[in-house]
Backbone of each chain as ProteinMPNN parsed JSONL, in Angstrom:
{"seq_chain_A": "XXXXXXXXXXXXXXXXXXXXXXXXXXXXXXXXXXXXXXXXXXXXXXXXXXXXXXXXXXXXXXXXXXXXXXXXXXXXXXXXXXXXXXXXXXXXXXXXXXXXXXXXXXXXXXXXXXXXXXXXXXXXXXXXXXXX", "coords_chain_A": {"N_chain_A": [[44.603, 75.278, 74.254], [46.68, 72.545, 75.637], [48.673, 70.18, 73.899], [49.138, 66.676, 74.723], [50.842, 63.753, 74.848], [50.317, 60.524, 75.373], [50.91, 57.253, 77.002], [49.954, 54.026, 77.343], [49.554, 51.057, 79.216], [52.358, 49.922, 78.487], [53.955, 47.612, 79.782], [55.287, 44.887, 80.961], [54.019, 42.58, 80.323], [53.536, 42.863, 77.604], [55.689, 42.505, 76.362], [56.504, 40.32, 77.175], [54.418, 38.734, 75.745], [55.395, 39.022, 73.485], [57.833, 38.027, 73.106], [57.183, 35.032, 73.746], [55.851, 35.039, 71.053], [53.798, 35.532, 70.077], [50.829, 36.325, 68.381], [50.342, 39.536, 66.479], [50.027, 42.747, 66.331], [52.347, 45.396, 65.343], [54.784, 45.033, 65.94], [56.991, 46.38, 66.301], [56.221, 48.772, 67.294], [56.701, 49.398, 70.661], [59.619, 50.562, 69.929], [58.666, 53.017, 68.114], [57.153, 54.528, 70.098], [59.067, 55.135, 71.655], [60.424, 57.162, 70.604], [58.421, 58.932, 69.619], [57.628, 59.976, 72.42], [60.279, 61.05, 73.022], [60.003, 63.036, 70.785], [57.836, 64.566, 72.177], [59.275, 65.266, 74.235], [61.289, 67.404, 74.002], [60.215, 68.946, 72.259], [58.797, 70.312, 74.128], [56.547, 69.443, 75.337], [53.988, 67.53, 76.801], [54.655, 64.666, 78.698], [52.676, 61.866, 79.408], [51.871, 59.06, 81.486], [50.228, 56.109, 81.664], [49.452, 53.195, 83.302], [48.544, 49.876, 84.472], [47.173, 47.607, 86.484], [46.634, 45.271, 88.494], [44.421, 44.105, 91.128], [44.558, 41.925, 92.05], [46.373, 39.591, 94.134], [47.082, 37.287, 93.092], [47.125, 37.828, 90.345], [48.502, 38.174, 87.294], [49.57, 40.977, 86.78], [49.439, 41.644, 88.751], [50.436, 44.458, 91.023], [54.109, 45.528, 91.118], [54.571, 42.538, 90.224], [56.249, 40.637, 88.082], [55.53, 41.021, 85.341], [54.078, 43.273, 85.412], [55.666, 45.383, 85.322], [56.723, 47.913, 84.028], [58.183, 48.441, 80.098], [60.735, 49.26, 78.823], [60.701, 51.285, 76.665], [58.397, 52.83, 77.741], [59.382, 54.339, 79.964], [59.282, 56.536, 82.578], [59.84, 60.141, 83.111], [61.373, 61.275, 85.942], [59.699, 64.231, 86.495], [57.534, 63.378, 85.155], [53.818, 62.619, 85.195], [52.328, 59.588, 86.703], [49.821, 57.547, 85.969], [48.38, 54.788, 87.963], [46.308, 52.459, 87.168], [43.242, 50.467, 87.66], [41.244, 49.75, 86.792], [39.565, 49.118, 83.12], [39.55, 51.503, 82.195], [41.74, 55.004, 82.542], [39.962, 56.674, 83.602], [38.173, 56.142, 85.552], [39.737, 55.039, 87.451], [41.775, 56.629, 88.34], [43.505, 59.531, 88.831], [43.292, 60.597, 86.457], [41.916, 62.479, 84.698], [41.658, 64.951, 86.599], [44.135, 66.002, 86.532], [44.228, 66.599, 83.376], [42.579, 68.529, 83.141], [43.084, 70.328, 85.246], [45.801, 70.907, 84.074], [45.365, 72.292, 81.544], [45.07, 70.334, 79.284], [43.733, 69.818, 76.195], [44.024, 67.728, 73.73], [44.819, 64.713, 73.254], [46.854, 62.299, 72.621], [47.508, 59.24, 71.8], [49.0, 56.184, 72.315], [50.233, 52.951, 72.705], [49.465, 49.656, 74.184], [46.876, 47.612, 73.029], [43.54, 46.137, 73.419], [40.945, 44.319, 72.527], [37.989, 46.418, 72.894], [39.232, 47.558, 74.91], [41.688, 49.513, 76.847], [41.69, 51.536, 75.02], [39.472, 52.515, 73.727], [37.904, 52.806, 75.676], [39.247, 54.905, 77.109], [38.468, 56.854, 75.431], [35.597, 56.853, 75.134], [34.92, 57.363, 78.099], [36.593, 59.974, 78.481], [35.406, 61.776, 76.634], [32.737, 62.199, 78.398], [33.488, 62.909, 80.47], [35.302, 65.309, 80.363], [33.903, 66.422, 78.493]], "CA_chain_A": [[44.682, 73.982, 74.926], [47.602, 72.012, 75.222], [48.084, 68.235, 73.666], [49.789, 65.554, 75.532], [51.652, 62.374, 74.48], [49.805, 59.035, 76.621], [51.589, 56.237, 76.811], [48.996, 53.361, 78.019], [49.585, 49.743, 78.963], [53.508, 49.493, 77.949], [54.469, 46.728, 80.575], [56.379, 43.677, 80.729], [53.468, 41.67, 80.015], [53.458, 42.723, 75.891], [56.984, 41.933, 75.829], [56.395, 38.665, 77.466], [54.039, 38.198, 74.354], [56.219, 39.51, 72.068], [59.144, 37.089, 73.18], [56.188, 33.989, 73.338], [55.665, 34.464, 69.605], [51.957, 35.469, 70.478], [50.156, 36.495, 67.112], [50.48, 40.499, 66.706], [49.879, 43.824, 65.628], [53.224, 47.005, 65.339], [55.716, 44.506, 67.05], [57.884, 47.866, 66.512], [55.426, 49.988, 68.535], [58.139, 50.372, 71.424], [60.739, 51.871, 68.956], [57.906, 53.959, 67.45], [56.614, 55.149, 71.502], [60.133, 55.519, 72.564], [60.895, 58.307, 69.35], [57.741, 59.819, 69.878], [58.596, 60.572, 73.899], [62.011, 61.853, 72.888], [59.86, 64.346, 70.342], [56.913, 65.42, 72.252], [60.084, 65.961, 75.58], [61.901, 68.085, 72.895], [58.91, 70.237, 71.986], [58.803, 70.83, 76.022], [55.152, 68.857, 75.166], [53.797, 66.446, 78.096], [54.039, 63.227, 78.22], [51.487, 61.225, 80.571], [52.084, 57.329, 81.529], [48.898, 55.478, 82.382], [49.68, 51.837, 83.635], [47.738, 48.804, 84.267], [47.405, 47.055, 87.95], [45.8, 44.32, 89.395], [44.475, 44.068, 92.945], [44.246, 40.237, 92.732], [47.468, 39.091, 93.969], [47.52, 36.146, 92.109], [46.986, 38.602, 88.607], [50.057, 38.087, 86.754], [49.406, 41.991, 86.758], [49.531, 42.405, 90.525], [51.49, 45.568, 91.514], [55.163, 44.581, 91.207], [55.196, 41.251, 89.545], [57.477, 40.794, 86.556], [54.758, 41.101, 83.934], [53.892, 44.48, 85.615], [56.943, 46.171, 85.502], [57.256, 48.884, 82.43], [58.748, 48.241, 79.149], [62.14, 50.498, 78.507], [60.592, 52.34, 75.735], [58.295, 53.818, 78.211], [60.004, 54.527, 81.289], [58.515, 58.101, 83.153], [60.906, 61.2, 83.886], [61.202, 62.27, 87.061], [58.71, 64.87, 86.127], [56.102, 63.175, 84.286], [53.395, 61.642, 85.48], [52.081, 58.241, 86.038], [48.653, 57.081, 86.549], [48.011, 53.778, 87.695], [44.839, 52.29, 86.706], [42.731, 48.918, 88.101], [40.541, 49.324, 85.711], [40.484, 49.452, 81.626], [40.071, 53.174, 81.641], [42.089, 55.402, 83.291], [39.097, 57.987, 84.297], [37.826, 55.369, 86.41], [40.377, 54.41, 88.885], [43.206, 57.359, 88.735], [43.017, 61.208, 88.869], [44.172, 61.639, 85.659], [40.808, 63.773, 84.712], [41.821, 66.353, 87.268], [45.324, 66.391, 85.952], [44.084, 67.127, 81.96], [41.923, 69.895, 83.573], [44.38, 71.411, 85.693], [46.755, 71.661, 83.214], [44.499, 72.671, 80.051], [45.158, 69.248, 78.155], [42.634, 68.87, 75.496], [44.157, 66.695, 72.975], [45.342, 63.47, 73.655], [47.89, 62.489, 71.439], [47.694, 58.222, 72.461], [49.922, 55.394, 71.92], [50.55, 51.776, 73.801], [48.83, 48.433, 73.834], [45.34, 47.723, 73.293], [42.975, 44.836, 73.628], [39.883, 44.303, 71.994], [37.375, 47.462, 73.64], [39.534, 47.881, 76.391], [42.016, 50.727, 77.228], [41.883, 52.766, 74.114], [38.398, 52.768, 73.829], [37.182, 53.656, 76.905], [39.657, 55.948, 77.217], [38.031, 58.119, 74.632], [34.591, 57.196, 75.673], [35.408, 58.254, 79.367], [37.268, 61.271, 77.706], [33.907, 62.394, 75.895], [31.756, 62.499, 78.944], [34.258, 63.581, 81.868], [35.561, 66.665, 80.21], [33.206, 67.621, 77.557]], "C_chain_A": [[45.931, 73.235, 74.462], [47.327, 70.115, 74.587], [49.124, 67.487, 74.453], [50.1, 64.098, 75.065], [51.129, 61.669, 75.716], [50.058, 57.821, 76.036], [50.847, 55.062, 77.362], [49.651, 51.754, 77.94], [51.023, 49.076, 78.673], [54.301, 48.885, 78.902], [55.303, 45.352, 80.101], [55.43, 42.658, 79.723], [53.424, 41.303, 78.469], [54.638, 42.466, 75.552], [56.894, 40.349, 75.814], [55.933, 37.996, 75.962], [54.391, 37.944, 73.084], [57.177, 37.877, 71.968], [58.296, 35.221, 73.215], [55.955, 33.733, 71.985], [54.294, 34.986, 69.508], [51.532, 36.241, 68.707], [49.892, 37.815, 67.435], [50.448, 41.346, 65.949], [50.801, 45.44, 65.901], [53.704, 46.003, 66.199], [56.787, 45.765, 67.2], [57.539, 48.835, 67.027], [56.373, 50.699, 70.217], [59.068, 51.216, 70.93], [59.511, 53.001, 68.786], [57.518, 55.422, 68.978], [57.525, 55.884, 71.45], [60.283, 56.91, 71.601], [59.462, 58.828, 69.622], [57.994, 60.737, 71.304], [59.67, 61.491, 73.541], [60.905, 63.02, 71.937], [58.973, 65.236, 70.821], [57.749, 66.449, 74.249], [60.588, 67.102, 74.532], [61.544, 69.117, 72.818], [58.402, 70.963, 73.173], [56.929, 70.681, 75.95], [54.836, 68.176, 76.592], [53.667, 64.92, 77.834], [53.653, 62.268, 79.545], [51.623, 59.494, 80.119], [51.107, 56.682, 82.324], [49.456, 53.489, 82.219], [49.001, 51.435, 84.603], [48.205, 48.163, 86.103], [46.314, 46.26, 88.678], [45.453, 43.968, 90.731], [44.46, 42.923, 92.997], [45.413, 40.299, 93.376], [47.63, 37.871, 93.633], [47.551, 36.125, 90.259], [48.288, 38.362, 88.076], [50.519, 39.943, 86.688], [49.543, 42.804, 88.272], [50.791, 43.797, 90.608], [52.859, 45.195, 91.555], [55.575, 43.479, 90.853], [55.841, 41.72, 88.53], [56.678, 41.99, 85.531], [54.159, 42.869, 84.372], [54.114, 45.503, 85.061], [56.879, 46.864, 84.066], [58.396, 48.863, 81.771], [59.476, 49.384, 79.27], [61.634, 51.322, 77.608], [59.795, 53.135, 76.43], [58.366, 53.865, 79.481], [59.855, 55.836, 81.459], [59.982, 58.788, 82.792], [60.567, 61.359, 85.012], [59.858, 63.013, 87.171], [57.125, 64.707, 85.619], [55.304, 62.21, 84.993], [52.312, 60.339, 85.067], [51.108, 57.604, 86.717], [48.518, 55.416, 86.343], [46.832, 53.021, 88.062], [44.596, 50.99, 87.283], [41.536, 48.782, 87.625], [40.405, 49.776, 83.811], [40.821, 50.93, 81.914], [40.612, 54.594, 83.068], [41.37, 56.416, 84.634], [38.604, 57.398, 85.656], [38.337, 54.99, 87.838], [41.623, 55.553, 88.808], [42.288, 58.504, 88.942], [43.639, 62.099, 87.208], [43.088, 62.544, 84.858], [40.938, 65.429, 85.147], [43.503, 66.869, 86.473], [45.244, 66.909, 84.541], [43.7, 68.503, 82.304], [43.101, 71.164, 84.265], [45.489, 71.69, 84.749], [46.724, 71.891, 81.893], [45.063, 71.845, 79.277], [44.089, 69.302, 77.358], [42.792, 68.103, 74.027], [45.007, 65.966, 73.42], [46.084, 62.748, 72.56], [48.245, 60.135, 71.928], [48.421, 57.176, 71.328], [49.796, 54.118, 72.995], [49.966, 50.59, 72.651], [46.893, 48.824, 73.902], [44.698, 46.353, 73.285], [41.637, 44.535, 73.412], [39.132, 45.885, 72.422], [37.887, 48.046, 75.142], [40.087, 49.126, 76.543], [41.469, 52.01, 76.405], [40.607, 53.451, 74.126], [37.717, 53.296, 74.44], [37.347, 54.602, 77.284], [38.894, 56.912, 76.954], [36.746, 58.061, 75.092], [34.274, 58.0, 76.939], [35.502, 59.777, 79.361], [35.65, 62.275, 77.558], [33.301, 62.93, 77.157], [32.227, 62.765, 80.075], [34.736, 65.016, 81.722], [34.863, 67.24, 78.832], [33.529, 68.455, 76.164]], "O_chain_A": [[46.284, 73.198, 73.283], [46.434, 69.278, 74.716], [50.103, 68.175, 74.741], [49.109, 63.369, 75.013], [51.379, 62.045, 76.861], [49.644, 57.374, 74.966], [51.353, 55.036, 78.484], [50.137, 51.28, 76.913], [51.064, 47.848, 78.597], [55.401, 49.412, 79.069], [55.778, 45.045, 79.008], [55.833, 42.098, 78.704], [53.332, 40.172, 77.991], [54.808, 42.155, 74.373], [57.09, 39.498, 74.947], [56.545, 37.201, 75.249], [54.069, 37.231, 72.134], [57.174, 36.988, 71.117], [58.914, 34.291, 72.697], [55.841, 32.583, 71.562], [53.722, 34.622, 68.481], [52.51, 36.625, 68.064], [49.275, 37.932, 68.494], [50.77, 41.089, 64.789], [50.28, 46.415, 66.442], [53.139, 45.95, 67.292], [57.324, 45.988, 68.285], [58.286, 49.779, 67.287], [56.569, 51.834, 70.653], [59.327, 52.347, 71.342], [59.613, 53.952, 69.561], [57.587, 56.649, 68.915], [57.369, 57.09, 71.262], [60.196, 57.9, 72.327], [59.841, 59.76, 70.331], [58.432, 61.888, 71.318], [59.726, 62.669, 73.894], [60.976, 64.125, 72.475], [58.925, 66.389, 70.395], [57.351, 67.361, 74.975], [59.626, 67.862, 74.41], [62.139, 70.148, 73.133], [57.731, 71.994, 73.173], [56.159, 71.541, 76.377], [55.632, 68.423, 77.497], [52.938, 64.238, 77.114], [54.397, 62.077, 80.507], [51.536, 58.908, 79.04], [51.148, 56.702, 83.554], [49.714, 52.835, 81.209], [48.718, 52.165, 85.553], [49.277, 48.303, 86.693], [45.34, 46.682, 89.301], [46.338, 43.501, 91.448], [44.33, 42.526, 94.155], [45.783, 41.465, 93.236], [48.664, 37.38, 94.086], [47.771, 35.288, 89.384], [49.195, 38.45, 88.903], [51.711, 40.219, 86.557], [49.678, 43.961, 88.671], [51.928, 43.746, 90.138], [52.909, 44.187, 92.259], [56.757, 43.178, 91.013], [55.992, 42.88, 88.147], [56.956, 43.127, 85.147], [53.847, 43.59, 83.424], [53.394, 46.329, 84.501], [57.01, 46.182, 83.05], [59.477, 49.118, 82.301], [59.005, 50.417, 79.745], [62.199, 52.413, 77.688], [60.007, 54.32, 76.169], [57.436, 53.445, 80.17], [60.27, 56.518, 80.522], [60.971, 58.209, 82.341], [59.382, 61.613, 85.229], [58.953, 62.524, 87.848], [56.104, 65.395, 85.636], [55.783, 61.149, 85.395], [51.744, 60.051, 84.013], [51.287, 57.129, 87.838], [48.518, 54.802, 85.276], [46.428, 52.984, 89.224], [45.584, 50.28, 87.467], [40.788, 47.854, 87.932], [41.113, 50.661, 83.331], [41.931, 51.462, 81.898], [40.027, 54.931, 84.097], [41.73, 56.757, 85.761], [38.62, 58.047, 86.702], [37.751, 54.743, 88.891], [42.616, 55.13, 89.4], [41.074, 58.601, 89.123], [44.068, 63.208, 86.889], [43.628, 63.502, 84.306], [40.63, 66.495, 84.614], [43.773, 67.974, 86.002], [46.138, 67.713, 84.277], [44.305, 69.494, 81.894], [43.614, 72.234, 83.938], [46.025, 72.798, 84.755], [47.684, 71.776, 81.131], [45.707, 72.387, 78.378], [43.175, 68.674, 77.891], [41.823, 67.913, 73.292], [45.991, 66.427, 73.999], [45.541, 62.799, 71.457], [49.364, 59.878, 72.372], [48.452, 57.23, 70.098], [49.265, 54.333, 74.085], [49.919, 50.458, 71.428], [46.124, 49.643, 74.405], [45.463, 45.402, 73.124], [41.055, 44.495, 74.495], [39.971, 46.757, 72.197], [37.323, 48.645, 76.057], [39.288, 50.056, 76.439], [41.005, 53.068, 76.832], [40.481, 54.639, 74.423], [36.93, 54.17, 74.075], [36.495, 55.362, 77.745], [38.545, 57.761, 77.775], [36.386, 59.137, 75.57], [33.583, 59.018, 76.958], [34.806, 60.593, 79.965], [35.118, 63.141, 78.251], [33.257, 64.16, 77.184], [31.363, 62.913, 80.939], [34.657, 65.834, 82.639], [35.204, 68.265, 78.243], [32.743, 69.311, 75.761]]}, "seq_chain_B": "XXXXXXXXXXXXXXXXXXXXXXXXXXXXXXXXXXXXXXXXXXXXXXXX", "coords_chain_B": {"N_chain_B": [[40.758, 63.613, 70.476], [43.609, 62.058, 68.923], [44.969, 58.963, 67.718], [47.863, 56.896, 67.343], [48.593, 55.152, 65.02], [50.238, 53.452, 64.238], [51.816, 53.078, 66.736], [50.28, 51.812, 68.263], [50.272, 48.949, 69.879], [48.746, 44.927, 69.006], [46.974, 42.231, 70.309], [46.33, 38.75, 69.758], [43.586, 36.84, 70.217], [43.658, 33.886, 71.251], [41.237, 32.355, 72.264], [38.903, 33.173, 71.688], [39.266, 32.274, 68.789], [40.169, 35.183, 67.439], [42.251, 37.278, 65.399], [45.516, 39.295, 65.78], [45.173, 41.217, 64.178], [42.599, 41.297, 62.679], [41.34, 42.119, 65.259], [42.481, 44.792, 65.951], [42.494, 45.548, 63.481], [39.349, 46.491, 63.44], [39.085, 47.787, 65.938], [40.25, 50.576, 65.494], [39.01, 50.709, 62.966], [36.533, 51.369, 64.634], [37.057, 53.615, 66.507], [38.048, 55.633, 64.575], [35.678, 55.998, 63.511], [34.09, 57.471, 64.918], [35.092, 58.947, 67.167], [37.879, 59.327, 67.259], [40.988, 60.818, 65.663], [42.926, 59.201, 63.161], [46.113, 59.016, 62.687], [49.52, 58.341, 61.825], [52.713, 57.759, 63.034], [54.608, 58.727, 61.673], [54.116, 61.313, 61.001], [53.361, 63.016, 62.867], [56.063, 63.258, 63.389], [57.035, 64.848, 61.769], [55.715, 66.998, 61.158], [56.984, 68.637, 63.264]], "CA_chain_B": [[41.745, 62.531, 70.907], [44.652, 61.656, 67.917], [45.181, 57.891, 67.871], [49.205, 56.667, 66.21], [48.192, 53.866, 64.592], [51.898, 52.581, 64.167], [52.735, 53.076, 67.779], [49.947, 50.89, 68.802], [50.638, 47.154, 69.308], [47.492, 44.404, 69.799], [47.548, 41.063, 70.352], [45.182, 37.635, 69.301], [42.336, 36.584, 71.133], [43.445, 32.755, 70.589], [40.395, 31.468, 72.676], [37.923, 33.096, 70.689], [40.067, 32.753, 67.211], [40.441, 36.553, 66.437], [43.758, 37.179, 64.868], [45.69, 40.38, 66.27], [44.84, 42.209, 63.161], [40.778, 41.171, 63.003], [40.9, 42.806, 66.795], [42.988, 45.929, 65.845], [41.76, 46.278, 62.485], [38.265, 46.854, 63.997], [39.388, 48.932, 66.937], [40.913, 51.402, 65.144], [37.347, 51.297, 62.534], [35.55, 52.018, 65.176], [37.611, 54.869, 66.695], [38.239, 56.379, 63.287], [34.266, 56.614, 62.675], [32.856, 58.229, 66.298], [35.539, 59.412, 68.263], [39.713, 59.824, 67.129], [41.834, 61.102, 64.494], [44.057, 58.457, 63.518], [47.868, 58.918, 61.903], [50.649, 57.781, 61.967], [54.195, 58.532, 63.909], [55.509, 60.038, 60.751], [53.151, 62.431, 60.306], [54.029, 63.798, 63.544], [57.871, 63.469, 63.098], [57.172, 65.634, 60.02], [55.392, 68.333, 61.792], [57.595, 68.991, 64.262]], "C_chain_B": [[42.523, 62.306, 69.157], [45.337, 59.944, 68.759], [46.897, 57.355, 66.557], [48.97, 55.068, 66.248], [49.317, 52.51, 64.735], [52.811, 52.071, 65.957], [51.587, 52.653, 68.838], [49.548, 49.331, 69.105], [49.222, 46.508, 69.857], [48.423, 43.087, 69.539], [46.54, 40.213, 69.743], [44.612, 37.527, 70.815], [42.286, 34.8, 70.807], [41.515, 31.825, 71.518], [38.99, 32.062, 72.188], [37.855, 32.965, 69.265], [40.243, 34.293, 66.325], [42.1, 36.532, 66.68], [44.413, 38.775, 65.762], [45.21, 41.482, 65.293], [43.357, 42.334, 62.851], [40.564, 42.255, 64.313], [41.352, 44.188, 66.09], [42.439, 46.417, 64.551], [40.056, 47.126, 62.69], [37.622, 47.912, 64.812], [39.3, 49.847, 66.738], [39.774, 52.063, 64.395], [36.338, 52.363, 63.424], [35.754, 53.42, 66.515], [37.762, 56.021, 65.443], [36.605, 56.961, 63.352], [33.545, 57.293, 63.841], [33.919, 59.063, 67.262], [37.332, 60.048, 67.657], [39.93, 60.271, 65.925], [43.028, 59.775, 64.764], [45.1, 58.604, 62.024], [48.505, 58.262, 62.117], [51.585, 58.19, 62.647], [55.087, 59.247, 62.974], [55.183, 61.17, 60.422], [53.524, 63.748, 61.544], [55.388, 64.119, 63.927], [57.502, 65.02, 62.505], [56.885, 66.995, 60.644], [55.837, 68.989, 62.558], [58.98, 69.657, 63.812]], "O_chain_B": [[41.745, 62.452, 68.215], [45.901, 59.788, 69.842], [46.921, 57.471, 65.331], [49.101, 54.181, 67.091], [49.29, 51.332, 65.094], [53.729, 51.314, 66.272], [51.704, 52.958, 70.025], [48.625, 48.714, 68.575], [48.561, 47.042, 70.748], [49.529, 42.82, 69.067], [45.715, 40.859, 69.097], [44.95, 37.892, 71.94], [41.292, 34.294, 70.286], [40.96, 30.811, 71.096], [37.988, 31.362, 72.332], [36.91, 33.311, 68.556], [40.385, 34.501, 65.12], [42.85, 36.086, 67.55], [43.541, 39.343, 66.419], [44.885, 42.59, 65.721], [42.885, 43.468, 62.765], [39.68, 43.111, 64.286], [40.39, 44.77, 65.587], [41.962, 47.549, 64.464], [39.745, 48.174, 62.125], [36.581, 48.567, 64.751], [38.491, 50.51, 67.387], [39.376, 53.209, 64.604], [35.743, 53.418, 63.201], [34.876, 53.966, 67.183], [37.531, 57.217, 65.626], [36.341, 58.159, 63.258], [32.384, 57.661, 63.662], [33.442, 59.827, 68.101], [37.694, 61.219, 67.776], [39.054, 60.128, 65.072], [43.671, 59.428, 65.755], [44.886, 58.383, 60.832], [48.122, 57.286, 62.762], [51.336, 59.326, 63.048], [55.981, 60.054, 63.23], [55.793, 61.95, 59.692], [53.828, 64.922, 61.329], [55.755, 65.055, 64.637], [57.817, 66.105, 62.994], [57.678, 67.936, 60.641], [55.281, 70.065, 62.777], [59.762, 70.089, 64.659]]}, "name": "protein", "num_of_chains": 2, "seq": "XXXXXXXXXXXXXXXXXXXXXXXXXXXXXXXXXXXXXXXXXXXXXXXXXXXXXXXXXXXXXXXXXXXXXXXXXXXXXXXXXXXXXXXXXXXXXXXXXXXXXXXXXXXXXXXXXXXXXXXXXXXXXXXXXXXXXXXXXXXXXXXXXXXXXXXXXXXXXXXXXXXXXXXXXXXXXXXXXXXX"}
């Protein structure tokens, strides 16, 4: 089984916070992402970009607003792909389930933002009981 | 699942007073004890 580099949540909006002053945890977590990416492309590893999307359109998260838009440290390839989610966990609202399966992922190798029980969490709970 | 502790940022919860580190310190507890492996980003530098 292969493992996979997931990049979750790395939008404008945690910069916004960043540059607000907001009270925080790995303000160096972009440097840290971005150098992981560069080693798990390297290793000819995968690396999988799950991002965040709001159907309100008045979400500061809506599809295309500022706060949307993905942070430079993780910006896709061409190649890699990029599930985007409308709810915390990705299993829920993408296909990226079928995509671990189809391409014998079974470690998850994760990185981003997180928010009390939200992405990370579920992720793995999700994880647990979608592929077993 | 492998969780990089370093290369994940949180934030505060000012309207219930948790700090970013109360939230993430917790998180991370309660991934560590049921579900992830968690390292660091040097650990996988190193191995590579």
């Amino acid at each position: 089984m292969e493992q996979a580099l997931v990049i979750i949540d790395m939008q404008m909006l945690m910069q916004h916070r960043l540059d607000a002053g907001r009270d925080h945890v790995h303000g160096d977590a972009p440097a840290k992402i971005a150098a992981l990416a560069a080693e798990f492309r390297r290793a000819g590893q995968r690396v999988i970009h799950v991002r965040h999307s709001d159907p309100d359109p008045t979400s500061p998260m809506h599809l295309g607003s500022p706060a949307q838009q993905v942070m430079p440290c993780a910006e896709a390839l061409d190649d890699e792909p990029i599930f985007v989610k409308t709810t915390s966990s990705p299993f829920a609202s993408t296909g990226m389930e079928k995509y671990l399966r189809d391409n014998g992922i079974g470690t998850l190798v994760v990185t981003g933002a997180v928010e009390v029980f939200a992405s990370i969490p579920q992720f793995e709970l999700d994880r647990t009981s979608a592929l077993g | 699942m492998i969780v990089v502790r370093d290369a994940v940022m949180g934030f505060d919860m000012p309207d219930e007073q948790l700090s970013a580190r109360a939230i993430f310190d917790v998180t991370i507890a309660h991934l560590k004890s049921d579900f992830a492996e968690i390292i660091d980003s040097d650990a996988i530098v190193a191995a590579s």
